[in-house]
N, C-alpha and C positions, 0 to 999 in steps of 0.2 A: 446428775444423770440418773435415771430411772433403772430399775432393774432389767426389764422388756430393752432397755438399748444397751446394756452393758452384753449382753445376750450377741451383740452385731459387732463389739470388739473381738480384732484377729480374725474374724471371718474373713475369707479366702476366695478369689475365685481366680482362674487364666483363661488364654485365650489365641489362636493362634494364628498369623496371616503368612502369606507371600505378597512378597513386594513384589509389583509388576510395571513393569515399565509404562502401562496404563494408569497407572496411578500418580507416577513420580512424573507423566507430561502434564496431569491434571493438576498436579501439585506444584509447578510451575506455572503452567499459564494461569494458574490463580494470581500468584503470589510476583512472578518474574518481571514483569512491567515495572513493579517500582523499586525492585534492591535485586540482587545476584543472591540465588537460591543453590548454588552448586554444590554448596556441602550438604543441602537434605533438611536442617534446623529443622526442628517441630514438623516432620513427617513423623515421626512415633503420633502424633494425635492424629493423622488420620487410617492408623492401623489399630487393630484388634479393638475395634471398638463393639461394644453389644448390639445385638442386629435382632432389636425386640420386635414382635408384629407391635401394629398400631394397637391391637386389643389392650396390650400393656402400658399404653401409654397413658400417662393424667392429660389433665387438659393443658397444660403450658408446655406439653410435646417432652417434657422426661419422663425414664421410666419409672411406673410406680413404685414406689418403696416396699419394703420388707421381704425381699430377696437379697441380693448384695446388697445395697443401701439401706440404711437405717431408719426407721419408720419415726423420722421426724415428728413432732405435732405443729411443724410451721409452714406456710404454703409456698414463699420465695428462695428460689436457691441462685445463689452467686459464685462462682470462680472466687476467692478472696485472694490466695495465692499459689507460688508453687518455687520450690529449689529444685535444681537440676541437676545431674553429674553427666558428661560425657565420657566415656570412656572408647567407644570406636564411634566410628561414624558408619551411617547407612549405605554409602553408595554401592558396598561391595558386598551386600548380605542378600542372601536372596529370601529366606521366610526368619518370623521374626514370632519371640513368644513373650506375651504379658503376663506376670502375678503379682495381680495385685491383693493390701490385704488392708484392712484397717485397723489403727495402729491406736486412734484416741476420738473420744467424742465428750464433746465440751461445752457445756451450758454458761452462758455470761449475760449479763445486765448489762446494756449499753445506753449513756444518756438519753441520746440521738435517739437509738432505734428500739430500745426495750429488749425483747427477750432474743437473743439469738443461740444458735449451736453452728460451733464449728465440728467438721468429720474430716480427720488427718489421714491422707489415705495415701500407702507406698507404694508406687506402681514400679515393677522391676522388668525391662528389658532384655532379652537373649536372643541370639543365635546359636542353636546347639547349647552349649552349656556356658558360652560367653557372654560375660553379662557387657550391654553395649553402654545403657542409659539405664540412670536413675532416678526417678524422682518422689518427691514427696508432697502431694497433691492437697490444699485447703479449702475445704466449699466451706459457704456461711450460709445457713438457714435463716428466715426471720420472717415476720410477719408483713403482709401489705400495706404499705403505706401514703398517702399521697403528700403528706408531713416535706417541706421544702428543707434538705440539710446542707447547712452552707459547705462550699468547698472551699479545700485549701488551695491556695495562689502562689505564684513565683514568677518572680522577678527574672528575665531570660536574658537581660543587659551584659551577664557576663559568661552567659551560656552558649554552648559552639553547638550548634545546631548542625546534626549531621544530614536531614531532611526531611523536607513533610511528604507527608502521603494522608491521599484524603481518600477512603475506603466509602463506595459506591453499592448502591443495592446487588449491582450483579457481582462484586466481590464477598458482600456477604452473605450473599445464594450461594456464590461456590465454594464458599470456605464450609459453610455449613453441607452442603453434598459431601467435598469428599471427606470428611472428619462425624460423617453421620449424625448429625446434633440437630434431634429436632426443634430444640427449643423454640418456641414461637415472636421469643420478642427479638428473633434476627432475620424475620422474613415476612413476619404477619403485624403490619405498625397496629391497625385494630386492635390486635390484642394487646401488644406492648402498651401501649397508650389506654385503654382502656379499665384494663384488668391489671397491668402491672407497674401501672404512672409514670409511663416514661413520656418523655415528650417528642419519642421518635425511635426508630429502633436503634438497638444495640449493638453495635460493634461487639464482637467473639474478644473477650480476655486473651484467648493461645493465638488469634488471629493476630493480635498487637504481637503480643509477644515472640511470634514465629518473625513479623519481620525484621524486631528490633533484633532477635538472635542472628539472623543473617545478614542484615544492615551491619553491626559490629564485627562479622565475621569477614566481610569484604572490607572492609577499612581497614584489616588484618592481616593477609594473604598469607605474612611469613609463621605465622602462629593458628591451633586448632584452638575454639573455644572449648574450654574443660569444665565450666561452672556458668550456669544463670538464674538468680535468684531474682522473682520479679511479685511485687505488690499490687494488688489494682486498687487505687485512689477512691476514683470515679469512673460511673460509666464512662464511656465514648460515645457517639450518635455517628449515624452516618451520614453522608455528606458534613462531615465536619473534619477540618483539618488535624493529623494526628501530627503535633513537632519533636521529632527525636534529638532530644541533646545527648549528648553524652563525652566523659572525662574517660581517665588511665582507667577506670574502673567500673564507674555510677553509671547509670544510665535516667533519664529522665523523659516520661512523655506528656506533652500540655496537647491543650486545646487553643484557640485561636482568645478566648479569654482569660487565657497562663492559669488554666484551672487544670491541678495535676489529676492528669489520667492513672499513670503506671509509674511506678518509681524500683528498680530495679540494680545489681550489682552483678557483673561479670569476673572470671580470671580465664587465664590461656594457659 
């Protein structure tokens, strides 16, 4: 790491909303068609997010670096992962405050992709002075590529498959509305395909991940989910079926070719 990025370790910022009940029906009819949304899961991503003009934005619709974000030298950024704490749930909060800070930045060699940087970044949740949720945010920088990386496969013969849902263009227009995300590879295939070699757009990482937290959380009723720790594999595309398996614990999400999307681990 450079000295210019060690510069963006511990840097700080927060951020503050109210939950509106306009929000949380938006946050439903997004999401409520294909699993029961009643506890809220991953409404924290579509609050206190940054509300940049478009002046700020690069061309792939994030905001430009070297404000909060660390002024990368690589042009792709990825969701890689993220661990979760629960400690209350949203239903009964009315405004809700983010600080987030970054905590590590990390340069790696990878076969596959060459030069990447991970930014380890802690976003902390409150109401007043209660802290609700926790989590611990992983993006992956790296260069563009049109380079074909095989994926990993699995075998689902002995996997319970708790259901598919296949996420459609206007779910993910609305996932990206209310969660503020302009990225462009979840709305503009142009560009995604173009400029950033997908072979169709992207399916949102928090978008899997908000349904598998609520999909597991209704399988549950008698218990609140307290932990979600989830990986992204591989992209997802849309119109393509997302298969949720999942045990006492694991979770697993394939494609309709058992090519692992998200691979993730819960507790109650």
């Amino acid at each position: 790491m450079t000295n210019d990025l060690k510069k963006w370790l511990n840097k700080k910022e927060s951020s503050k909303e109210i939950i509106t009940d306009s929000l949380i029906q938006k946050y439903k009819a997004c999401l409520s068609a294909d699993v029961d949304v009643k506890n809220l899961l991953g409404l924290h991503w579509c609050l206190t997010q940054p509300k940049e003009t478009r002046l700020n934005l690069n061309i792939d619709g994030h905001i430009k670096k070297g404000n909060f974000m660390p002024p990368i030298p690589l042009e792709q950024r990825m969701w890689a992962a993220s661990s979760i704490s629960f400690f209350e749930d949203l239903s009964s909060v009315n405004e809700i405050e983010r600080l987030s800070e970054i905590k590590k930045i990390e340069r790696k060699i990878s076969k596959n992709s060459g030069e990447l940087y991970f930014v380890e970044i802690e976003h902390n949740y409150y109401s007043e002075k209660t802290l609700l949720i926790k989590e611990t945010q992983s993006l992956v920088y790296k260069k563009f590529s049109s380079k074909k990386i095989k994926k990993p496969l699995i075998d689902l013969d002995n996997k319970k498959i708790l259901k598919k849902v296949m996420p459609d263009n206007t779910m993910l227009f609305r996932f990206s509305a209310i969660t503020f995300n302009s990225h462009r590879i979840h709305y503009d295939k142009d560009y995604a395909m173009k400029k950033e070699n997908y072979p169709d757009l992207v399916v949102q990482g928090p978008l899997i991940a908000t349904i598998v937290m609520n999909l597991i959380q209704s399988n549950n009723l008698a218990h609140h989910l307290k932990e979600f720790n989830f990986r992204n594999v591989s992209p997802a595309f849309v119109n393509q079926n997302l298969i949720i398996c999942a045990n006492e614990n694991e979770v697993l999400v394939v494609n309709d070719d058992n090519e692992i999307l998200m691979e993730g681990k819960y507790k109650f």
